[in-house]
C-alpha positions in Angstrom: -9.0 16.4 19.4 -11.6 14.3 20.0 -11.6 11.0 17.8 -15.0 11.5 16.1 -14.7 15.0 15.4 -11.4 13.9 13.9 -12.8 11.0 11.9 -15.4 13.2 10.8 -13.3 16.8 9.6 -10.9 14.5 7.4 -11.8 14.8 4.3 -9.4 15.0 0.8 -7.2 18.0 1.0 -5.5 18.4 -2.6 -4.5 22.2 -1.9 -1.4 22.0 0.5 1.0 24.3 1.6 4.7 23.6 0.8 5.7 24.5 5.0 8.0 21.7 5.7 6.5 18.7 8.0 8.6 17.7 11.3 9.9 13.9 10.7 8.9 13.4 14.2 4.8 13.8 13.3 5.1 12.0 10.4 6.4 9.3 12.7 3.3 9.6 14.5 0.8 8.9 11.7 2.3 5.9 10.8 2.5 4.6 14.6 -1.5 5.0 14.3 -1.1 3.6 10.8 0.8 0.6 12.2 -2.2 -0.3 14.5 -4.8 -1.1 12.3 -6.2 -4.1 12.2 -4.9 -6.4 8.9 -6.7 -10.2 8.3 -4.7 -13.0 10.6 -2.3 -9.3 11.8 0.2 -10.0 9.0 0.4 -5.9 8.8 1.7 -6.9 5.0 1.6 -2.5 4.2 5.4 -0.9 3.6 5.6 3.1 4.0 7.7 4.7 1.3 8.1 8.4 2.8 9.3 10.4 0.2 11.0 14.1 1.3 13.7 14.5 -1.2 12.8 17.0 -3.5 14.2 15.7 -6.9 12.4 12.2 -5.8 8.9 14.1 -5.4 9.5 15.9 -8.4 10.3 13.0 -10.3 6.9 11.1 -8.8 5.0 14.5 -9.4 5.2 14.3 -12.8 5.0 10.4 -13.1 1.8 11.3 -10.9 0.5 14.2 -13.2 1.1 12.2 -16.3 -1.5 9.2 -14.9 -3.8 11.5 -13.9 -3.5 13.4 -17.6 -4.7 10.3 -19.4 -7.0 9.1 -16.1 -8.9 13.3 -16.7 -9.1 12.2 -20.1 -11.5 9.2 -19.6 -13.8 11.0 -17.5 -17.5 11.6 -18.2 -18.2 14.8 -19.3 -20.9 17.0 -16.9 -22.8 17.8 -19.1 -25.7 15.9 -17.8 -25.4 17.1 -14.6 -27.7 20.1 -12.9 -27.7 22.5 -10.1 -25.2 21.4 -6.9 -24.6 18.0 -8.5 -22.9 19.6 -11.4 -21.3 22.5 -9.1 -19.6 19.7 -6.8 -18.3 17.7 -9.8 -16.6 20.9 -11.2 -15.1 21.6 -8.3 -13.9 18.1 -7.2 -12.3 17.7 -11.1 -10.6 21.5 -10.4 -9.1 20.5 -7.2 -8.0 16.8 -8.5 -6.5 18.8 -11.5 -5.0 21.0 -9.1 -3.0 18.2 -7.2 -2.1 16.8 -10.1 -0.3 19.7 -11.1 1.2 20.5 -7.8 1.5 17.4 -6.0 5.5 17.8 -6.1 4.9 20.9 -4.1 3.7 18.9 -0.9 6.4 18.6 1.7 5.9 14.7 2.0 4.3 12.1 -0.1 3.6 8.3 1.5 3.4 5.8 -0.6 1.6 2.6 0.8 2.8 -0.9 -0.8 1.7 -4.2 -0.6 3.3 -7.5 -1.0 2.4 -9.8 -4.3 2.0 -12.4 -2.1 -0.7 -15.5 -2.2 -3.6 -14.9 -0.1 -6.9 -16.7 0.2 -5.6 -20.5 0.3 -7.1 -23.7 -1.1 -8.9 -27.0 0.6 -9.8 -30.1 -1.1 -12.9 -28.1 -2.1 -11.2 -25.4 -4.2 -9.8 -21.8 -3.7 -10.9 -20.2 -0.1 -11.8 -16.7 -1.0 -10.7 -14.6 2.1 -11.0 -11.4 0.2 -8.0 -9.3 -0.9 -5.3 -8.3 0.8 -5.6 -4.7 0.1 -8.7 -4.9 2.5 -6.0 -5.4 5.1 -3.8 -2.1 4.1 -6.8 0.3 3.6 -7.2 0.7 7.1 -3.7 1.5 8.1 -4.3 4.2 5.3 -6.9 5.5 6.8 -5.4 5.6 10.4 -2.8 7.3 8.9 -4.9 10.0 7.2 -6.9 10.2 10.5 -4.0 10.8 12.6 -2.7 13.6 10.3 -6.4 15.5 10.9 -5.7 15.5 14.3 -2.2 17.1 14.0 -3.3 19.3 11.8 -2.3 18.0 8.4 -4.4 17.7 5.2 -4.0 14.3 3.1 -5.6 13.0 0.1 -6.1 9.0 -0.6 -5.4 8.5 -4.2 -4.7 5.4 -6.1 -4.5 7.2 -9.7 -0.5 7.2 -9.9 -1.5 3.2 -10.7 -2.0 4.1 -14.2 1.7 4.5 -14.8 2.6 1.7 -12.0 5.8 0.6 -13.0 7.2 4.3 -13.3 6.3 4.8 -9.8 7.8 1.9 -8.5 11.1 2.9 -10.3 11.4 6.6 -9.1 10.6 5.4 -5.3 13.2 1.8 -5.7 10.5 -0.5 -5.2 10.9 -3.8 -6.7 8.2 -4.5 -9.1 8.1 -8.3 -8.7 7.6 -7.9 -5.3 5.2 -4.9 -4.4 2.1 -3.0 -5.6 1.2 0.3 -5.0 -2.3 0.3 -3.0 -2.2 4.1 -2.2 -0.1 7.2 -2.9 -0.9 10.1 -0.2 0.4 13.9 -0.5 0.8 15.3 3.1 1.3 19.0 4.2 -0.9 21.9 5.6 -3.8 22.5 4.2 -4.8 25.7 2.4 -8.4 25.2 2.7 -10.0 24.3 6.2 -11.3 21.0 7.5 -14.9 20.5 7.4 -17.4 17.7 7.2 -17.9 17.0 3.3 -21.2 16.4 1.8 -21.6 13.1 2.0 -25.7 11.5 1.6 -27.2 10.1 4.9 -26.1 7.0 5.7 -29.7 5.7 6.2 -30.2 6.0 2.0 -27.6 2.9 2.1 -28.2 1.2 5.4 -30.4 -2.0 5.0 -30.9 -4.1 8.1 -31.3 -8.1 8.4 -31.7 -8.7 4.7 -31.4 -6.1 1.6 -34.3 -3.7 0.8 -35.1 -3.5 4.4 -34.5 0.1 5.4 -36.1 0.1 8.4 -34.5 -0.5 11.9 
């Protein structure tokens, strides 16, 4: 498959089949995963790759319990109109839809990342670098890239979060030492791939200086 059709079909798959995934292309999504770039290459993600069916049970409904109280605080659409308010009913049926069957899906990854310093100081004051999770992001979304191409739906959600310290517990990861900077279901899809709407990038493109939308 070629790279930008790839790039450009992978979009959030929360309906996935529960036919087992070969070890072997899991393997291969992380190898892309590993090669993303990472501020100074410290490559400071760890993979969690959770098969075990008692263990994804046990995350499911750690998972489904975040995103319970995470629903709850949602706006209502009440305001919306026409496809705006079409798209937001669907995307809240199919994140309620993984919620409730996440535990289904042959493989769940979690990404960590150290609680490490980052960013520095000089005689001047704290060096802000940005945060490290900028540098674990894109080995996520390698990884959810590579899985398009082999024929595997993903999802890139961050809602398990809510209940952190659960999640850490069910998967053995020590708390003092990692976060949790993504959490991604893996299996065939039951939907198809397809570009999703998405507004042009020209409505958010400014070029030399902000406001200036012309190139």
């Amino acid at each position: 498959m070629d790279a930008f059709d790839a790039i450009m079909t992978t979009r959030a798959m929360r309906r996935l089949s529960d036919q087992a995934v070969s070890v072997e292309l899991i393997e291969q999504c992380l190898e892309a995963a590993q090669q993303a770039p990472s501020g100074g290459n410290v490559q400071p993600q760890h993979y969690v790759v959770v098969r075990d069916a008692e263990v994804r049970a046990r995350l499911g409904d750690v998972y489904r319990r975040a995103y319970d109280r995470y629903e709850a605080s949602l706006p209502s659409p009440d305001g919306l109109e026409g496809e705006r308010r079409e798209s937001y009913l669907r995307t809240r049926a199919a994140s309620r839809y993984l919620a409730d069957n996440i535990a289904a899906a042959p493989v769940i990854v979690v990404f960590l990342q150290p609680l490490i310093p980052w960013g520095g100081h000089d005689e001047e004051g704290p060096l802000d670098i940005g945060r490290l999770d900028a540098s674990v992001y894109p080995a996520v979304q390698n990884f959810c890239v590579a899985a398009r191409s082999l024929g595997l739906g993903t999802t890139l959600t961050t809602v398990i979060r809510v209940l952190h310290g659960e999640a850490l517990e069910v998967i053995g990861a020590p708390r003092e030492r990692f976060e949790i900077a993504a959490l991604v279901p893996v299996g065939y899809p039951l939907g198809r791939f397809a570009r999703a709407p998405r507004r042009p990038a020209s409505r958010s493109t400014h070029f030399d200086r902000w406001g200036n939308t012309s190139g």
